[in-house]
N, C-alpha and C positions, 0 to 999 in steps of 0.2 A: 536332476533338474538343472535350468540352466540359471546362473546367478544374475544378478541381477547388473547391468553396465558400469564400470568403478572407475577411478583412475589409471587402471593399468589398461583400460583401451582406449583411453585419449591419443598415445602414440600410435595406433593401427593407422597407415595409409591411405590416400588415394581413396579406388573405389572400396576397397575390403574396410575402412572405418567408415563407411558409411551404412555397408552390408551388415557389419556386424553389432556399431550401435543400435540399426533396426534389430535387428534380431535379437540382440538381449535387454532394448527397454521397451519395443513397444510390440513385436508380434505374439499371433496365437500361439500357444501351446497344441503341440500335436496332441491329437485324439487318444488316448489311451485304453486299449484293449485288454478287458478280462479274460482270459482263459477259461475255458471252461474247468480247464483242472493243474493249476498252478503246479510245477516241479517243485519236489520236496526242497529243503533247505539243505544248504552244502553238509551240514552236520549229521544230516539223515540219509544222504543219497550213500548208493553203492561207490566202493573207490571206482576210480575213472577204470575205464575197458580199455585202453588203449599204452597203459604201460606195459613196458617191454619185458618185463618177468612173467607174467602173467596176462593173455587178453583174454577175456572173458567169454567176450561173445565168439560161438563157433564158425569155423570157416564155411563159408558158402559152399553148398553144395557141388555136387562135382559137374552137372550141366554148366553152372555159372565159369567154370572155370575152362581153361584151353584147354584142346585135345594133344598129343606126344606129338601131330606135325604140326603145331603152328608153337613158336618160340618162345614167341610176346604177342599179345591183344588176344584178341582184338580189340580194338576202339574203336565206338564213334567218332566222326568227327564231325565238322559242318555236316549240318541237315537245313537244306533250305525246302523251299514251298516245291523247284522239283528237279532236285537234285540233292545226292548225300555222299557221304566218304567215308571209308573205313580203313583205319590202320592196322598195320601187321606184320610180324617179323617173319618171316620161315629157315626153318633149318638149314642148315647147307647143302644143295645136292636137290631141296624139294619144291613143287610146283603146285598153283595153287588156281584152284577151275570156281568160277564164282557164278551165279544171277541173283538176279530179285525181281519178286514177285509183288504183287499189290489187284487184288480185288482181281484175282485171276487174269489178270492181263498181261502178254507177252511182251517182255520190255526187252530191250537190248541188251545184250552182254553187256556185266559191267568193263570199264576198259581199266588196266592194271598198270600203275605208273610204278616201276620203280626207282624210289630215290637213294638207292645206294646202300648198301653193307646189308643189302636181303633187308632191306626194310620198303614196303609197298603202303601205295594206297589206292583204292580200289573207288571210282567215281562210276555213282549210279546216276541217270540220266532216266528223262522222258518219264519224273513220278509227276502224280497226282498229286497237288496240295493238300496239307490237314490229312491224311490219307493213311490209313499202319497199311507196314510194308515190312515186307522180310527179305532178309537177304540171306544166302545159304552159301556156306563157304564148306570145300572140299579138296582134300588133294588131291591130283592129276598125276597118274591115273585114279581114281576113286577106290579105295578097299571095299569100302560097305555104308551103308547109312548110317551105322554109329561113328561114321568118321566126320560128318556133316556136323558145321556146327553154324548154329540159324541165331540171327539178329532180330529183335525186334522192335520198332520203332514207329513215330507215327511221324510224317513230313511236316514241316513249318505250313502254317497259314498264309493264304496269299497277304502282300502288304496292303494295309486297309485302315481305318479310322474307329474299329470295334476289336472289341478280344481281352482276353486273360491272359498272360505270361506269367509263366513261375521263373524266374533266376535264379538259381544256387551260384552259392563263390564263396570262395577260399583262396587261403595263401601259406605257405611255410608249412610244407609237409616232407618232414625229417625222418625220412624210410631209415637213411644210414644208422641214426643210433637206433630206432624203436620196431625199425626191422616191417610194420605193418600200420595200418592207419584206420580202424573200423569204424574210423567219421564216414568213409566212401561206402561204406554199407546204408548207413543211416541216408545219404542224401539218395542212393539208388532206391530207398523202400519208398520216398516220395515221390519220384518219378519227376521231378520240375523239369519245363521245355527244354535246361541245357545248365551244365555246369562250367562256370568259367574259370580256369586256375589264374590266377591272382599273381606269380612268380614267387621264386623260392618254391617251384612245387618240388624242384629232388635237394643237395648239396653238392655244392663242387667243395671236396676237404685238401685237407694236406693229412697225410697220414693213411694208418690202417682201418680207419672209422671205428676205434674203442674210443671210449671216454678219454682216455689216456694222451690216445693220440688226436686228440679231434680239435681241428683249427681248419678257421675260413682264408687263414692269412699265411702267406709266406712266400719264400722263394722260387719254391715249387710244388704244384697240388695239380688234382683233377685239371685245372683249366688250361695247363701246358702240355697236356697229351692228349687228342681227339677221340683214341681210342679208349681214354678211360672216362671222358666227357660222354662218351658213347654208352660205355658201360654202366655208368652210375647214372642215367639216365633210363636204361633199359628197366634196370632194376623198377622201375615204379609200374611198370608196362608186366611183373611176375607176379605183384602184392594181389590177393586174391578178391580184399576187398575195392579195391581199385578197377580190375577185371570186372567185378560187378558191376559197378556204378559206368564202366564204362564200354560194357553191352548194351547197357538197359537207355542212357541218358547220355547226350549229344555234346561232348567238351570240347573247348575252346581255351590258347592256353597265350597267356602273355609271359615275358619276364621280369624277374626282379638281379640284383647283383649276384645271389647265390647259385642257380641254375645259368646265367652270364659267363663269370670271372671272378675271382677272390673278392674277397669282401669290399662293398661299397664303392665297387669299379665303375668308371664309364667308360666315355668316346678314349680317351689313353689307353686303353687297355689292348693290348698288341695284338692279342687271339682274338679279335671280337668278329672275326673273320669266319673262323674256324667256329665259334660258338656259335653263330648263326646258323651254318652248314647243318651243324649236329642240331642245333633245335628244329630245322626245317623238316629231318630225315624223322623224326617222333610224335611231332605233330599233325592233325589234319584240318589247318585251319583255312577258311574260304581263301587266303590268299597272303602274302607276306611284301609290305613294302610299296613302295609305287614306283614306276617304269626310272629309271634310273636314279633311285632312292632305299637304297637297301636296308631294311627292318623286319621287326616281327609285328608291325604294325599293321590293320585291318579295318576291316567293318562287313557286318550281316545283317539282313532285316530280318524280325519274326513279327509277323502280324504290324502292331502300331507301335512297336518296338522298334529301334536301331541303335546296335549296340556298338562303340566304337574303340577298338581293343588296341593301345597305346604302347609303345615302345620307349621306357626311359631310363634304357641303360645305354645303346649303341650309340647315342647323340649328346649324349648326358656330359655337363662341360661347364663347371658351378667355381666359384672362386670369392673370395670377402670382396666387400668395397672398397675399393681406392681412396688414400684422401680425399678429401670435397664429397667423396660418393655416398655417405654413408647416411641412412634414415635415422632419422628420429626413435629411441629406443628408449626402456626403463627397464634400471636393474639387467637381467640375464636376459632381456627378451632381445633374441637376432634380428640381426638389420635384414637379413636376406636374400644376402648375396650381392653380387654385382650387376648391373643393371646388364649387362648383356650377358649374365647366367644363363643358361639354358640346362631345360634337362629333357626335353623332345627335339631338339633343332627346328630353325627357321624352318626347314623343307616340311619336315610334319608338322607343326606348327601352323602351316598355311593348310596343310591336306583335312588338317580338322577342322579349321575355320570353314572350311568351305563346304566340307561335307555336312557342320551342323548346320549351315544356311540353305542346303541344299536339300535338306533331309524335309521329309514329307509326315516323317516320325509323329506322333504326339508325346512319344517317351524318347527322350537321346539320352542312350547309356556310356560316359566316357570312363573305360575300364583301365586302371593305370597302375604300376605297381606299387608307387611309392604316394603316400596321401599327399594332397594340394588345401583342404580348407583347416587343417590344425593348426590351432596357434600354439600349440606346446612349441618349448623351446627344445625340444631334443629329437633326435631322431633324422630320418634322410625327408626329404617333399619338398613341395614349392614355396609353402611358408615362408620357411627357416634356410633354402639354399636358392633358388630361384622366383624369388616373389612377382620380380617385374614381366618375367611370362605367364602367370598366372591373373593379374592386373590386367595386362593387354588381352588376353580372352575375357577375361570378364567384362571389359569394355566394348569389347570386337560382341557380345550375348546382346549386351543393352543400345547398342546403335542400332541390332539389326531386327532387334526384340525377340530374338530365340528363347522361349521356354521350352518347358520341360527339358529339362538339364540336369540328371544326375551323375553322381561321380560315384564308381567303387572302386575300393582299394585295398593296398595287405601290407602285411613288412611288419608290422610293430610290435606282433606278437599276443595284442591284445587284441578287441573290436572295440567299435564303439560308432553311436550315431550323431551325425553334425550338421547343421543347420548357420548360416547366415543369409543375411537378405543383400540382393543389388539394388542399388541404386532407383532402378525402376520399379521396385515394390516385390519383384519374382525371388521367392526363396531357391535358394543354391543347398541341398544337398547330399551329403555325404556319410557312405558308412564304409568303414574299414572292418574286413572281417581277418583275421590272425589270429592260431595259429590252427592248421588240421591236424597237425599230430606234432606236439613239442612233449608230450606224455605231460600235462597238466591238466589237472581237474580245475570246474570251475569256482570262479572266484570273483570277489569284489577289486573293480580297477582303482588301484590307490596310486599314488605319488606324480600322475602323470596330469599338470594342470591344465585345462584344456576350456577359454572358456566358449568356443560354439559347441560342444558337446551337450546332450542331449542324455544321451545314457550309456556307460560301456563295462565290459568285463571282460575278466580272463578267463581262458580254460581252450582246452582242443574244441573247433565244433566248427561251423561254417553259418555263412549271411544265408537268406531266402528273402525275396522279392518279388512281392506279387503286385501284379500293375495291372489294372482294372481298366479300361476306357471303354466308356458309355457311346462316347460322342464329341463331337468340337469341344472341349472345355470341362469335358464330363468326365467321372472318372475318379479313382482315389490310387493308391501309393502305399504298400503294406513292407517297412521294413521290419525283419525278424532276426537273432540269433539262435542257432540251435545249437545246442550241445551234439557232443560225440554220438549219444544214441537216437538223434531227432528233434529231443525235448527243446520247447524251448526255455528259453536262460531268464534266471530271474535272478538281480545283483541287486544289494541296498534297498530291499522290499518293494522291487518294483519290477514289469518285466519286460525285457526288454525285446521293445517291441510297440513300434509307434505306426499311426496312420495320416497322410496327408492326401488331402482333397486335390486333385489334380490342378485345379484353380488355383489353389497358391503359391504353383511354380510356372507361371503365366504375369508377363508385365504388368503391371495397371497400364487401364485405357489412362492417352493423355488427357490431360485436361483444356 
């Protein structure tokens, strides 16, 4: 629960103490959902399925996984209303004959881009919205039909004012020490519209990836050789539960510092050149960056959904405040940063302003890797490094009266759900889902004070979000945490797992 407003939010700023005394002395309490059948208690459950001595659950069957020609993938990628993409590595030497089908109609060859080091993506064209469609992938020349390996999937809904979306997301999934991650079974057995990776989905180390040798930091690791930025990348495109989840369910992939550059890197960081390259050639996202603004920055509609998937490491350029520059603060709590901190840059900065004013959405999903509404004092976000960018969008919401504005996010290794209010009455928030595979079972979130927080805990598992819209104004907001097997997460006798009315991320009329 959230406590009650004290003296240690008297110092909060600007528009965020205004947001957040509303929200901890006078708003509703999210709606609180019984399960029909509660997860046992940590003391009862099986040990977690996802340590690396042992995983439990068996590997997907052998259809789920790739056939001896193809490398790596497939993967989904973008699936819009009528157009999809699929990634794929091929061997060296082999060639690869594609179509797709849908309600027996002859569609175009898909056209086959390739982006380098035999890594492809294959853009399907001229589907049907809302529609299942197959796509069947074979080598060239063909051996046989057990060489055929078929996708199946249903297309986005045209963009509209009605609908259900599911959103799975996660963040910080550590293949190098635990070798596998059977959280990505668990999100493929529900099938949500799309999964979004959160960053920190692989590691860039220094070392031989033991225990031994494992560090994010040094003089030399992963991020100063493209070819092993390549390779420790790959690796998550073999894990078998991964393959699963990413036949079945349509990902989307931002970064954080670890899949970047060494630990807690931005705009300095030399390679950042090169580490774009290699995340371009893995991913299949609708598009990277804006015309002479180079990022892993984006945006897709699905239905009354638009999701806007933030880049905050290539721009990212944070530093203390100057004499004279410093906020008002008590005890450990951080000033912020410097008033011209940034951790998206001016240029995207402006691209999301515009796009959520522009957006026809009744949901805008701002997906980012590092959190923006914790007031913990520890950890990487706008809070605590960049405050005065996170201020000016919050400002740039309540001029323009943009609701429905959620945030998701990763990095911290835990999850948790966050809530403060603007200015104009529109509740702002936020849930951070962390970690998919750190090999921890779940547990109660201790030591991390937080006070817009709502409810949070630890363990491997990922967010679910389901977004309902009736109609103008109509509608509710289903955040969830599932654990590694699905279940969802119950921390401090409670579960976690709140509902907001779509109404209460909407301005008040003025008066």
């Amino acid at each position: 629960m959230i406590p009650a407003a004290d003296r240690n939010l008297r110092s909060v700023p600007g528009v965020l103490a205004m947001g957040l005394l509303l929200a901890l002395a006078g708003c509703r309490s999210p709606k609180r959902i019984s399960p029909s059948s509660r997860p046992t208690s940590r003391a009862s459950q099986p040990p977690p399925d996802d340590r690396p001595s042992s995983v439990s659950r068996p590997a997907p069957s052998p259809p789920e996984n790739r056939p001896d020609w193809i490398e790596a993938g497939p993967m989904l990628g973008h699936v819009g209303p009528g157009e999809a993409r699929v990634w794929l590595r091929l061997p060296e030497g082999s060639r690869l004959d594609a179509e797709a089908v849908q309600e027996g109609r002859a569609l175009p060859r898909p056209e086959i881009a390739d982006l380098g080091d035999r890594c492809l993506v294959l853009h399907v064209g001229s589907l049907l919205p809302g529609t299942e469609t197959r796509v069947l992938l074979r080598p060239d020349p063909a051996r046989g039909e057990e060489d055929t390996r078929v996708l199946r999937f249903r297309t986005a809904p045209r963009p509209g004012g009605r609908g259900i979306i599911r959103l799975a997301f996660g963040s910080c999934a550590n293949l190098g020490l635990y070798r596998s991650a059977p959280v990505f079974q668990a999100v493929a057995d529900l099938r949500p519209d799309c999964m979004l990776m959160l960053g920190d989905n692989i590691y860039y180390i220094v070392g031989d990836g033991s225990r031994r040798n494992w560090n994010t930091t040094g003089p030399d690791g992963d991020w100063n050789h493209e070819d092993r930025m390549l390779a420790r990348q790959l690796a998550l495109r073999r894990d078998p539960f991964f393959l699963t989840m990413a036949s079945r369910v349509p990902v989307y992939a931002i970064w954080d510092d670890h899949d970047f550059g060494p630990n807690n890197s931005g705009a300095a960081f030399p390679h950042k050149d090169t580490a774009l390259r290699v995340f371009q050639k893995v991913w299949a996202n609708p598009g990277y960056g804006a015309p002479g603004v180079p990022g892993v920055f984006g945006s897709f509609r699905r239905g009354p959904v638009e999701v806007f998937l933030m880049d905050d490491r290539y721009y990212k350029s944070v530093r203390g405040p100057a004499p004279g520059e410093e906020r008002p603060g008590r005890g450990r709590i951080p000033n912020g940063g410097a008033e011209d901190s940034t951790i998206w840059g001016a240029q995207q900065f402006t691209w999301l302003c515009e796009g959520l004013k522009r957006s026809t959405a009744a949901v805008k999903i701002v997906a980012n890797g590092t959190q923006l509404l914790s007031l913990e004092n520890r950890g990487e976000g706008h809070w605590r490094e960049a405050r005065g960018e996170l201020e000016r969008l919050i400002a740039f919401l309540v001029e323009h009266r943009i609701g429905g504005v959620v945030f998701l996010s990763g990095d911290r290794h835990f999850s948790e759900l966050m809530r403060i209010r603007r200015k104009d009455g529109a509740a702002l928030l936020e849930m951070t889902s962390s970690p998919l595979q750190q090999g921890r079972g779940v547990g109660p979130l201790k030591g991390h004070g937080n006070p817009a927080r709502i409810w949070g805990a630890t363990g491997n598992g990922f967010g679910l979000l389901t977004i309902e819209v009736e109609g103008p104004a109509k509608g509710r907001l289903i955040f969830e945490m599932r654990d590694a097997r699905g279940r969802l997460v119950s921390a401090g006798g409670r579960p976690c797992r709140s509902e907001f009315p779509l109404a209460d991320l909407l301005p008040r009329a003025p008066r």
